[in-house]
C-alpha positions in Angstrom: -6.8 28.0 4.9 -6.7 25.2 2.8 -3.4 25.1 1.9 -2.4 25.5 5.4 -4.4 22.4 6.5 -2.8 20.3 3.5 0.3 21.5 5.1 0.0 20.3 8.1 -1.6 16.9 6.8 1.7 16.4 4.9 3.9 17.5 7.7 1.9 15.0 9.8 2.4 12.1 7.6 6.1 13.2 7.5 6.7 12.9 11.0 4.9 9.4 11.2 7.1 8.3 8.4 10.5 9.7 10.0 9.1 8.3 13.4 8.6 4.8 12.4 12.3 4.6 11.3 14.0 6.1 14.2 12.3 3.9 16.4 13.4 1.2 14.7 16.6 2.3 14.3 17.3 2.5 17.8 17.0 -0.5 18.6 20.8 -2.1 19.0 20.6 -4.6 16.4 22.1 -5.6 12.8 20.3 -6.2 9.9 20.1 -9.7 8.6 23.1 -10.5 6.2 23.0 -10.4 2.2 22.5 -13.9 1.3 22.1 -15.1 -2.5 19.8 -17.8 -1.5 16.1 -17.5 -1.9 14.3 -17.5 1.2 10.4 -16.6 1.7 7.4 -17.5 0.1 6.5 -18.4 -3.3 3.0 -19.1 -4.9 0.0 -17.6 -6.0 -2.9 -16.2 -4.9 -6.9 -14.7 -5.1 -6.6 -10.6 -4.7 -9.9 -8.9 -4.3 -10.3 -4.8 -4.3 -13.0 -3.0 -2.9 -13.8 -0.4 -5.6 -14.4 3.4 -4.1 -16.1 4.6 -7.2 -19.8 4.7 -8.3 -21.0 2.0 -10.1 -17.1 0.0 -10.7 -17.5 -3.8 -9.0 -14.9 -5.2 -6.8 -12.5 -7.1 -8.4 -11.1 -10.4 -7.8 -7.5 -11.4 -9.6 -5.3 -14.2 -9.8 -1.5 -13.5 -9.6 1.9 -14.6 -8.5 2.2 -14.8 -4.8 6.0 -13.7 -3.6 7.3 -12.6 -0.5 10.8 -13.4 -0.5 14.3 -12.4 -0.9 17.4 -13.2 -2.6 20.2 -11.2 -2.1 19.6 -7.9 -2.4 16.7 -8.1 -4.0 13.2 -8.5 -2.6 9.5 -9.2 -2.8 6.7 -8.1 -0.3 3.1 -9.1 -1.6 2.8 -5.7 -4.2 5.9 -4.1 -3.4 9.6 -5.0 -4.9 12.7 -3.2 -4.7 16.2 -3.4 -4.1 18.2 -3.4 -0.8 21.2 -0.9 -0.5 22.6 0.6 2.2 22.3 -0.6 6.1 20.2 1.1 8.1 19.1 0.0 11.7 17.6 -3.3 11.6 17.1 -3.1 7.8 18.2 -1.1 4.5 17.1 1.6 2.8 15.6 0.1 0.0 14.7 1.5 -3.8 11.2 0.6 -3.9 8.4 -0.1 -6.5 4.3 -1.0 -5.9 2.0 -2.9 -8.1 -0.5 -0.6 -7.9 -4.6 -1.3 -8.2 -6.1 2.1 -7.4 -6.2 3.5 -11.5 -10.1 2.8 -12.8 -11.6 2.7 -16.4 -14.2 5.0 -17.2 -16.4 2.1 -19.0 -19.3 1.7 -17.6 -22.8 4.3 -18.0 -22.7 5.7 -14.5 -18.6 7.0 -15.3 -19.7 8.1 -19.0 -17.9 11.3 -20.0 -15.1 11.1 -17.9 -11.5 9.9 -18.7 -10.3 6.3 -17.7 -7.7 6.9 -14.7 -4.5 4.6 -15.7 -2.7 3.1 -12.8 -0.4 4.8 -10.6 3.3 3.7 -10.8 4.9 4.4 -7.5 8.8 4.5 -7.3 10.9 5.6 -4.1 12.7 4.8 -1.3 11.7 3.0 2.2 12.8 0.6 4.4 11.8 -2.7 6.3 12.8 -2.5 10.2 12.7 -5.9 11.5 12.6 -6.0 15.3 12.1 -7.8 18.6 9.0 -5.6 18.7 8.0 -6.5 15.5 8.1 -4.8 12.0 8.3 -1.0 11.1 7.8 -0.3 7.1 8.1 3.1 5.7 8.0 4.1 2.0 8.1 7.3 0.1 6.7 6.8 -3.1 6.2 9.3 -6.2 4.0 8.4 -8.9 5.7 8.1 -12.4 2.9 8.1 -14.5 -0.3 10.2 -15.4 -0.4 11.9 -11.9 3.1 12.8 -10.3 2.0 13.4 -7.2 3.3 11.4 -4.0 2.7 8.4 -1.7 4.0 8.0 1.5 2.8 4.9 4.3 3.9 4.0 7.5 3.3 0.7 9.2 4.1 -1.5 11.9 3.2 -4.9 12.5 3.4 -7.6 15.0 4.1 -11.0 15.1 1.5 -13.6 17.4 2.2 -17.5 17.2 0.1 -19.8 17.8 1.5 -23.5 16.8 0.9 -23.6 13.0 -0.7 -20.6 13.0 1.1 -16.9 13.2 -0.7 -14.2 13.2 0.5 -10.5 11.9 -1.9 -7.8 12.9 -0.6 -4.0 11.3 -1.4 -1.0 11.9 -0.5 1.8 9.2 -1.0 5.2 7.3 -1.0 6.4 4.3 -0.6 9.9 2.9 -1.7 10.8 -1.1 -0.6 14.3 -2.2 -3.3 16.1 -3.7 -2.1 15.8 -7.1 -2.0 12.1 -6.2 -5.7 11.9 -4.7 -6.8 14.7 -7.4 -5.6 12.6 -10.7 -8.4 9.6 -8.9 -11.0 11.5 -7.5 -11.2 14.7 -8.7 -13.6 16.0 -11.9 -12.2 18.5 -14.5 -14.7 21.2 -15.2 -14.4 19.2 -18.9 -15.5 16.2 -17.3 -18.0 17.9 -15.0 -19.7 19.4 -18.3 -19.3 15.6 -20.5 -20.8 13.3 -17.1 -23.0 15.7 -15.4 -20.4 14.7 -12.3 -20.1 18.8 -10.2 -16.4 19.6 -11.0 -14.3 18.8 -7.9 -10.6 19.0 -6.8 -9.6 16.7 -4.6 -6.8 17.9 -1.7 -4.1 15.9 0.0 -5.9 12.6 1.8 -4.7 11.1 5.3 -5.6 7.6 5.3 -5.7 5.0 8.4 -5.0 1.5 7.5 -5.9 -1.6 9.8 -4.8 -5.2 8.8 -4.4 -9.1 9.9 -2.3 -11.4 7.9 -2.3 -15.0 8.9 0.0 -17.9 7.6 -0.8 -21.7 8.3 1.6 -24.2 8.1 0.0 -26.9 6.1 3.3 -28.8 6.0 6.5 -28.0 6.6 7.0 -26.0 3.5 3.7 -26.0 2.2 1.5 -22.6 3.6 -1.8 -20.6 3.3 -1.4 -16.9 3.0 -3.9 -14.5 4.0 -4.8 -11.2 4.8 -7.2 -8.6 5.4 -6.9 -4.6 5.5 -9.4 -1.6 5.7 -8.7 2.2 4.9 -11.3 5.0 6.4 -10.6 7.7 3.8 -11.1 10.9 4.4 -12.9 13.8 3.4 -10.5 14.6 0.7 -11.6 11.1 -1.1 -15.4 10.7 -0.1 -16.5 14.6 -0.6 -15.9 13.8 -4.6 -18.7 12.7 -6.3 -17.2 9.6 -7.5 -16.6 7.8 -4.5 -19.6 6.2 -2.7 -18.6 4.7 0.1 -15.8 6.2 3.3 -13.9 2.6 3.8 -12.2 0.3 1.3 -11.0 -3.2 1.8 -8.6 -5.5 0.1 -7.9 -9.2 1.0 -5.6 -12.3 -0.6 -5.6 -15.9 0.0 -2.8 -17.5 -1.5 -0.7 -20.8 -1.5 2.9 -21.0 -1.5 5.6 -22.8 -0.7 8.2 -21.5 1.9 12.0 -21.7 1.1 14.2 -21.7 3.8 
């Protein structure tokens, strides 16, 4: 039964993925034209990460702010890639994503459990951009400790109001069980070292709600910002790890906007 249900999750998150791009694509439009001038914007900005697991702090981090282009190459906030070939209103891209979801085991509530190093998520996706707004969709595998597989879909909207536009998204997000097992789950190893009841995490369905904002401080000059919220599910919050069912990330950022 259980495998059945992680079927259908993954066939689910599939169809979402596949979904977002055909709708996109059918919309009779070209995508913008390779240009190798840097357009976007570029600055830095305040990160902050909700942490799932017991006793870890949320975590506040200063970093480069980019979301730009330059020819075929490209930056969106923690995911970069490469555009190749045109599809619809975009490309399909070769994608990577900073990721912030690994965790060390160094503090006495995690003792006698392994640190969990940091995904590295490679793939493929593209960036639909529409008169109804934009439609994102990214398959991802993790090349590092897990192996297991990412895969989000996400549209959002544009709302301007004078110097201040307004992005609201709405999105999923779909973590193979190897994936969601490698962060959550306890080895019967570490269940004996920590005291932690073993547990094996399955394949995890997760809604994502956001609103980014940029204000025009100037003509070039802009604040970032954004806010998003995941519900996991019951594949993340039954482990013993994780003490709370929503997670949040935000940034506020300056940059400045090439045109």
């Amino acid at each position: 039964m259980g495998h059945i249900v992680r079927t259908k999750l993954c066939f689910s998150a599939f169809s979402v993925l596949a979904a977002s791009v055909l709708i996109a694509a059918s919309v009779a439009a070209q995508p913008a034209p390779i240009s190798y001038q840097l357009t976007g914007d570029v600055g830095a900005a305040v990160y902050g990460t909700q942490s799932l697991i017991r006793g870890k702090n949320n975590e506040a981090t200063a970093l480069p702010y980019l979301f730009a282009d330059y020819g075929r190459f490209f930056a969106r906030v923690d995911t970069f890639g490469i555009k190749t070939l045109p599809i619809g209103n975009g490309y399909l891209e070769l994608v990577g994503r900073v990721s912030q979801e690994g965790w060390r085991a160094n503090i006495a509530p995690l003792g006698g459990l392994t640190d969990r190093k940091r995904p590295l998520p490679v793939g493929i996706g593209t960036f639909q951009q529409t008169p109804y707004g934009a439609f994102i969709a990214n398959a991802f595998v993790d090349a590092g400790s897990s192996g297991g597989s990412l895969l989000e879909a996400t549209y959002a909207a544009e709302v301007k109001l004078g110097s201040l536009s307004l992005y609201p998204q709405l999105g999923v997000e779909r973590r193979s069980a190897k994936y969601a097992n490698y962060l959550y789950g306890v080895t019967p190893t570490e269940s004996i070292a920590s005291g932690y009841a073993a547990y094996s995490a399955g394949a995890s369905t997760t809604p994502v709600l956001g609103l980014a904002a940029d204000y025009s401080l100037t003509e070039n000059w802009i604040v970032n910002l954004q806010l998003r919220r995941k519900w996991q599910d019951s594949a993340v919050t039954n482990s013993p790890l994780v003490v709370r069912k929503t997670n949040d990330t935000a940034y506020m950022g300056l940059s400045y906007r090439f045109k």
